[in-house]
C-alpha positions in Angstrom: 25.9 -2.4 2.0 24.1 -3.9 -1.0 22.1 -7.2 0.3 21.8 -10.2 -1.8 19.1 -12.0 -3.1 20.3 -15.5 -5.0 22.9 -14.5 -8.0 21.5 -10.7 -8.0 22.6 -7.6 -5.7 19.3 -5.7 -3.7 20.3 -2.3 -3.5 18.2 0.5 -1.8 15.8 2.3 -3.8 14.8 5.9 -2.5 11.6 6.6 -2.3 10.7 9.0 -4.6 13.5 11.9 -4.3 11.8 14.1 -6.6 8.5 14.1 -5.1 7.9 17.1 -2.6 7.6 16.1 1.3 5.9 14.7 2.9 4.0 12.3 1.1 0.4 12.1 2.0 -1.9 9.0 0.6 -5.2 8.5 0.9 -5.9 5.5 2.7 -7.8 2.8 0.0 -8.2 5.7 -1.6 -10.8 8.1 0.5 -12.4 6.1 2.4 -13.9 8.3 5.1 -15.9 9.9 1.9 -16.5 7.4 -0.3 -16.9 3.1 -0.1 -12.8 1.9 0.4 -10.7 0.6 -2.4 -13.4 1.5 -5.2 -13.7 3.8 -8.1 -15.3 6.4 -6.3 -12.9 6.5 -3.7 -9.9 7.1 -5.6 -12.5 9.7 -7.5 -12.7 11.6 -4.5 -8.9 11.6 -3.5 -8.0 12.8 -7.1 -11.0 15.5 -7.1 -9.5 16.5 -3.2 -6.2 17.2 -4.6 -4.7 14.1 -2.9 -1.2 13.2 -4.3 -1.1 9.7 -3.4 -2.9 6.4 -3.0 -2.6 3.2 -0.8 -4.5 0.2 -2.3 -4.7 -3.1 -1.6 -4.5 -6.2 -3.9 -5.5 -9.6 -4.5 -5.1 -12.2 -7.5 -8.2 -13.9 -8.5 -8.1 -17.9 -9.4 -8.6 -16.5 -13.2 -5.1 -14.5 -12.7 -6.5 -10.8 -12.6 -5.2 -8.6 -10.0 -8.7 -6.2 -7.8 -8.2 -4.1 -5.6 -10.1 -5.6 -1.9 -8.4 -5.2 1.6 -10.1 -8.6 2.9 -9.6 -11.8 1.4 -13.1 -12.7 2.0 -15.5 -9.7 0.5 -18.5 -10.4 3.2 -17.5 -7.4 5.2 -18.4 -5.0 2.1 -20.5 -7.2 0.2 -22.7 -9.0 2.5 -22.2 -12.1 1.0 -18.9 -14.6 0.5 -16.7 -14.5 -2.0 -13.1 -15.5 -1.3 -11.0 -13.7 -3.9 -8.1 -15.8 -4.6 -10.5 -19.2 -4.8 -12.8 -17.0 -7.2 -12.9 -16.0 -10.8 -13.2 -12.7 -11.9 -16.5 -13.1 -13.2 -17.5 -14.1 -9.5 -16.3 -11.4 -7.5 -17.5 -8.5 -10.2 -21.0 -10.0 -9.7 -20.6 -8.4 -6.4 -21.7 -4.9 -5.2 -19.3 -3.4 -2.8 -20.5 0.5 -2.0 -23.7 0.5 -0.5 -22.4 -0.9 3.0 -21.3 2.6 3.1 -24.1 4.8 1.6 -26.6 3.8 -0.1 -25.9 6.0 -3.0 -23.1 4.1 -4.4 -23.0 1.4 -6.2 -20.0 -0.3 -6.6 -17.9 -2.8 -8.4 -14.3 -4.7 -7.1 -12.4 -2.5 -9.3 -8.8 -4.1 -11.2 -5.6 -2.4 -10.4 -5.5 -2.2 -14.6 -8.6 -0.5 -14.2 -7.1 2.0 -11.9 -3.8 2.8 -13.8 -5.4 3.4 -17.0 -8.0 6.2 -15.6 -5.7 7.5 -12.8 -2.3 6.9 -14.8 0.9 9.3 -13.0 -1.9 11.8 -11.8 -0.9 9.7 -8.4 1.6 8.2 -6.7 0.5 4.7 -5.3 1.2 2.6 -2.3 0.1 -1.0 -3.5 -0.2 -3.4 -0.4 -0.1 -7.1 -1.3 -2.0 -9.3 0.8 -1.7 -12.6 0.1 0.1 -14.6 2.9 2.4 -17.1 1.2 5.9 -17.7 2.2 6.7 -19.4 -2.0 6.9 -16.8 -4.9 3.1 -16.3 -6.1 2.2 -15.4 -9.3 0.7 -11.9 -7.7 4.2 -10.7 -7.5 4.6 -11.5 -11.4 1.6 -10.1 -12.9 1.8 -6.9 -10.4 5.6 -5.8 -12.1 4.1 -6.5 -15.4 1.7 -4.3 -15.0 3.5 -1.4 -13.4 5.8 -1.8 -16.4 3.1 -1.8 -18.9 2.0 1.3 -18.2 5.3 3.1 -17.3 4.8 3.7 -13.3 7.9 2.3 -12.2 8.9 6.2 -11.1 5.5 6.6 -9.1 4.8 3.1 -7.1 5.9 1.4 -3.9 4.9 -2.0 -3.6 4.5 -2.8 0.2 3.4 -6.4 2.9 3.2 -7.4 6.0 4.6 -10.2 4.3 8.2 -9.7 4.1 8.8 -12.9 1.3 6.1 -11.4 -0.7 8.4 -8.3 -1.0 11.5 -9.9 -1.3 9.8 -12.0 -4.2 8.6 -8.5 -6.1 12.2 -6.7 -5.2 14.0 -9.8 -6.7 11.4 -9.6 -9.9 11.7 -5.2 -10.5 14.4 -4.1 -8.4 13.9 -0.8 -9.4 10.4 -0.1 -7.8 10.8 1.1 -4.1 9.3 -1.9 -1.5 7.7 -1.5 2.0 7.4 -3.5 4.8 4.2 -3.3 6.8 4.1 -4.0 10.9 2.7 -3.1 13.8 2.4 -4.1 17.7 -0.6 -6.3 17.4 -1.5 -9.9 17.7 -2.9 -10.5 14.4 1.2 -10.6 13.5 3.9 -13.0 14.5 5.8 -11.8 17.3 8.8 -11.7 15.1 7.4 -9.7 12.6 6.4 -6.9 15.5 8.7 -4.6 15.9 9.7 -4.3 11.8 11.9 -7.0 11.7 11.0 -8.9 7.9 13.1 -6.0 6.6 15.9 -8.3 7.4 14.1 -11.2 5.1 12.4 -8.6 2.7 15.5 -6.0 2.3 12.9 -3.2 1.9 13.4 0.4 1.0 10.7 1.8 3.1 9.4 1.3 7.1 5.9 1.6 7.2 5.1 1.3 10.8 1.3 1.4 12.6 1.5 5.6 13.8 2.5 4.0 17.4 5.7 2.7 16.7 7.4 5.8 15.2 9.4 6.5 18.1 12.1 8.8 18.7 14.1 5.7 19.0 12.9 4.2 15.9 13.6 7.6 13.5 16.8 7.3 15.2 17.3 3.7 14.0 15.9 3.5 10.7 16.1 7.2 9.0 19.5 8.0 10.8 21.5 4.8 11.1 20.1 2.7 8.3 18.7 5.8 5.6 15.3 4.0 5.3 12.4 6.5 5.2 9.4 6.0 7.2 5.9 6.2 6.0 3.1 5.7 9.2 -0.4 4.6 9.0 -3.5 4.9 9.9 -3.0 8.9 10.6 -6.4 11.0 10.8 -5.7 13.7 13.3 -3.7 16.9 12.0 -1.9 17.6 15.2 -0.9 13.6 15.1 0.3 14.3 11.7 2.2 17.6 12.3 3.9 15.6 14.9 5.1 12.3 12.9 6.6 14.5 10.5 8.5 16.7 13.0 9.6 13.4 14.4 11.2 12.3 10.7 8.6 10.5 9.2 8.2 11.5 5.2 4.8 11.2 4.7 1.6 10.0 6.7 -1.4 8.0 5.1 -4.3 9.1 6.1 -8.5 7.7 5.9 -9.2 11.7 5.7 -6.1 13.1 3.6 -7.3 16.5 2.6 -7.3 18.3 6.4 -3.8 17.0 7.4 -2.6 18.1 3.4 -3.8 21.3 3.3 -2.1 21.9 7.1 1.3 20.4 5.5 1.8 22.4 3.2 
């Protein structure tokens, strides 16, 4: 049944019908070959062959949307610089490859950036990561740019925070949404097991590898028609596995082995 979200009807979105099976992603683009979430390594997923991307997002104080898994950039730049209390200016002052390998050198790309070199030569996962349980003004300038450049037909927006999704469904209810969970304590209890679909009304279960059960398939995919798409898979006999459970894609830190065994 169609859920409701103030005056307008949430209807499920598929994910993609036309797009072969399964789905592989590279996770933050490839980042067992290249610095995560930078220019390089969604360079190296599109020179691999790599259909899809998962990417993670942030707004800055200035209003631009980059592309960061933490917050706080320390972990990849060696220095503070907390991305939503920043300008722009600030954290593209930052290097953020040479943690890695010395041999890149790296800026905090923006997800504009990304789109206009990469354009529909992917199809992209975009996790947002900002915790708020209010609409934010991430959720608005993320569907205006998916719109600007035509990628409604090759994005999934996905959270662990399931009022972050339901703020982007209510905002482009045409772009396929994900919720994000898994089994450990860095996530309210009652977010566990999958549940903020109920506050979200996702399209998509994107489950921690672990949780895809033959009881959860059973749940989601049979009884409910929501696909599931697991994380973080880098094993090809892992992979081969999810899929012959029901899942419809895997995303994967080293995408190229488990793709070229898929097919």
């Amino acid at each position: 049944m169609p859920k409701t979200y103030g005056s307008r009807i949430m209807t499920r979105v598929p994910l993609w019908p036309d797009i072969p099976r399964p789905l592989i992603f590279g996770h933050r683009g490839y980042s067992s070959r290249a610095p995560e979430n930078t220019m390089a390594a969604f360079r190296e997923a599109r020179r691999a062959g790599v259909p899809g991307i998962e990417l993670d997002i942030h707004r800055c104080v200035t209003g631009e949307l980059v592309v960061s898994h933490d917050r706080d950039l320390n972990r990849v730049a060696g220095r503070s610089c907390i991305i939503d209390e920043s300008s722009l200016e600030a954290v593209r002052e930052l290097e953020v490859g040479s943690w890695f390998d010395a041999k890149f050198n790296e800026k905090v790309p923006l997800l504009e950036e990304i789109f206009a070199e990469f354009g529909d030569s992917f199809y992209y996962d975009i996790e947002i990561k900002h915790q708020e349980v209010q609409a934010n003004a991430l959720e608005t300038s993320l569907t205006g740019l998916i719109q600007r450049f035509g990628l409604e037909h090759r994005c999934m927006v996905s959270s662990f925070n399931p009022f972050a999704i339901r703020a982007f469904k209510h905002l482009n209810p045409r772009v396929p949404t994900a919720i994000i969970y898994s089994r450990t304590n860095d996530l309210p209890l009652l977010l566990r097991r999958g549940q903020g679909r109920y506050v979200s009304h996702c399209d998509v279960m994107k489950p921690n590898h672990l949780g895809v059960t033959a009881y959860a398939v059973f749940r989601h995919t049979r009884l409910s028609g929501m696909p599931i798409v697991p994380w973080t898979v880098d094993n090809v006999e892992l992979a081969r596995s999810l899929i012959k459970r029901g899942a419809q894609g895997v995303i994967s830190n080293d995408p190229e082995p488990i793709m070229n065994a898929l097919r």
